[in-house]
C-alpha positions as CSV (number, residue, x, y, z in Angstrom):
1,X,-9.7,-3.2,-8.0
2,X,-6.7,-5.5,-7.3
3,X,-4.9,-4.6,-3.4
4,X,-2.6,-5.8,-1.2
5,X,-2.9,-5.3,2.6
6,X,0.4,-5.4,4.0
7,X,-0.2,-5.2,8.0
8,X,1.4,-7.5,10.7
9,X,-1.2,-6.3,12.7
10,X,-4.0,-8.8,12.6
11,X,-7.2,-6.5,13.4
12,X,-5.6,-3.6,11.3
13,X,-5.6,-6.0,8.2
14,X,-9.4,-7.2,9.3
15,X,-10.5,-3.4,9.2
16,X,-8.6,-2.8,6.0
17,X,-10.2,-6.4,4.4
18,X,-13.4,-5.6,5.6
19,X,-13.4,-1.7,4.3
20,X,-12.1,-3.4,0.8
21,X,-14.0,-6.3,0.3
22,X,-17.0,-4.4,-1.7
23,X,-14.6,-2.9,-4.3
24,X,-12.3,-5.9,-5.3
25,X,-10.1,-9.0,-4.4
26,X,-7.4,-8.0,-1.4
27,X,-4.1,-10.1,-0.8
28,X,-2.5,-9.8,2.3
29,X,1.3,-9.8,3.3
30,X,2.3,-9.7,6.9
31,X,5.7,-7.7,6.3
32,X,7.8,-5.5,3.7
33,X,9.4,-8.9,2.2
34,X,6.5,-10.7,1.3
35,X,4.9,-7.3,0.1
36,X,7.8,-6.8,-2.0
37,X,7.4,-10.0,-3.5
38,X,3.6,-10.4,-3.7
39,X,3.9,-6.9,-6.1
40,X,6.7,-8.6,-8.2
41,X,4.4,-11.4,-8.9
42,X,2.0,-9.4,-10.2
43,X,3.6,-7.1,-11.9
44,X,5.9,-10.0,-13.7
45,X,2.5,-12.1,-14.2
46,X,0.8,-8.6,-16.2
47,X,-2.2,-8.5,-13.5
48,X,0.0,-5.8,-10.9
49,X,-2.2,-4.1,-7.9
50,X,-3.8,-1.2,-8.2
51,X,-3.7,0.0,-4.9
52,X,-1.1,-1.4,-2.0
53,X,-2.2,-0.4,1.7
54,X,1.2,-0.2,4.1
55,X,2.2,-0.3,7.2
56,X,5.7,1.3,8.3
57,X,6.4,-0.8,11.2
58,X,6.5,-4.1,10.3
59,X,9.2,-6.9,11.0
60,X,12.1,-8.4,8.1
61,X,11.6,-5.5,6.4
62,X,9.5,-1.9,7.2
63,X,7.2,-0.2,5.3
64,X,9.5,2.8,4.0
65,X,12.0,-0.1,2.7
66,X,9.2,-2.1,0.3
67,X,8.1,1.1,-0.7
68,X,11.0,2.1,-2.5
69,X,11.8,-1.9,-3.6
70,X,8.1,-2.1,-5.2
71,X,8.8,1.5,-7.2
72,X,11.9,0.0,-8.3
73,X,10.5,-2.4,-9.5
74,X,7.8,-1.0,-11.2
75,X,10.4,1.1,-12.5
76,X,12.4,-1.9,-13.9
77,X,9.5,-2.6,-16.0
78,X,8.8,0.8,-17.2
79,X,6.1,1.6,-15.2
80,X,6.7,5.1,-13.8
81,X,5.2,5.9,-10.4
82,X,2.6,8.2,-11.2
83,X,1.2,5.2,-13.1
84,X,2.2,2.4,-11.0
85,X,0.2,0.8,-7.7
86,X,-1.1,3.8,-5.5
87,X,0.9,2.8,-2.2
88,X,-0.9,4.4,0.8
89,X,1.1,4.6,3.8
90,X,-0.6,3.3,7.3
91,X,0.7,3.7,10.1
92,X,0.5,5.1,13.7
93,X,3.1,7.3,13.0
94,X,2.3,10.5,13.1
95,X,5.1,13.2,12.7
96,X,5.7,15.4,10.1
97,X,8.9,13.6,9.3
98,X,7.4,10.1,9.0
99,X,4.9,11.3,7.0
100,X,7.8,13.4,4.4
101,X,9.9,10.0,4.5
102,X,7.1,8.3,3.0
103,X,6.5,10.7,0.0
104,X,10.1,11.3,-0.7
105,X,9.7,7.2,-1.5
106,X,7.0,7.9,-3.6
107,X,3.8,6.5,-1.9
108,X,0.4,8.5,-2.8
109,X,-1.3,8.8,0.5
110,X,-0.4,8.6,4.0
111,X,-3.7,8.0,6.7
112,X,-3.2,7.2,10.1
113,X,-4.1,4.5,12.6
114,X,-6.8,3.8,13.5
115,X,-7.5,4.2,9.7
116,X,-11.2,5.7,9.1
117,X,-13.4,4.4,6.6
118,X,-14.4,7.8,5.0
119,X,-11.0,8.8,4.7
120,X,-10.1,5.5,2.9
121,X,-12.6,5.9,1.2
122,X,-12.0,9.3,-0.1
123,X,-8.6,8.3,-1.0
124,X,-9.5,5.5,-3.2
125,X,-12.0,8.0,-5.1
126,X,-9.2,10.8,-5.4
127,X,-7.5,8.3,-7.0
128,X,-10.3,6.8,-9.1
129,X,-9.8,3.4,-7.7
130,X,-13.7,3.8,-6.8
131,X,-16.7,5.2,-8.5
């Protein structure tokens, strides 16, 4: 499994590195802009990520912003959501509306701060990115 951690929080991206490590090679971007072009990259170079953890609150450019930038893209290429990266939100947001805002722009999970382990986990087998 290919990922990208976006996270400008540097202990949230060591717990999400560290609950990653065992299943695959993790990038990291620090904000939406770099995470919108670390998933052009690889999308343009044919290796694209199969799984893209995300903050929402980030600086230069939120969570909710690349999310709908890295489905264009994917969608530039063909690649139709369903079968693109599976974006899972992150965030300590919590309310219902925050949590709607980030499937209306397609993501495929949304877990909350301080993201467990098991639920990770359970995601990334729901999704097959796992045995």
């Amino acid at each position: 499994m290919k990922a990208l951690i976006v996270e400008d929080d540097f202990t949230s991206r060591l717990l999400l590195q560290e609950i990653l490590k065992d299943f695959g090679e993790a990038h990291i971007a620090v904000n939406g802009k770099e995470a919108v072009e670390a998933a052009r990259g690889a999308i343009d170079s044919g290796d694209p990520y199969d799984l893209i953890c995300m903050d929402i609150m980030m600086p230069e450019m939120n969570g909710y912003e690349a999310l709908k930038e890295i489905r264009s893209i994917e969608e530039s290429h063909g690649i139709r959501s369903s079968l693109g990266a599976k974006i899972f939100m992150v965030s300590a947001l919590d309310g219902m509306k925050d949590v709607f805002q980030g499937f209306e722009g397609l993501c495929d999970a949304y877990l909350f701060k301080p993201v467990e382990k098991a639920k990770l986990l359970e995601r990334l087998r729901q999704f097959a990115l796992t045995a």
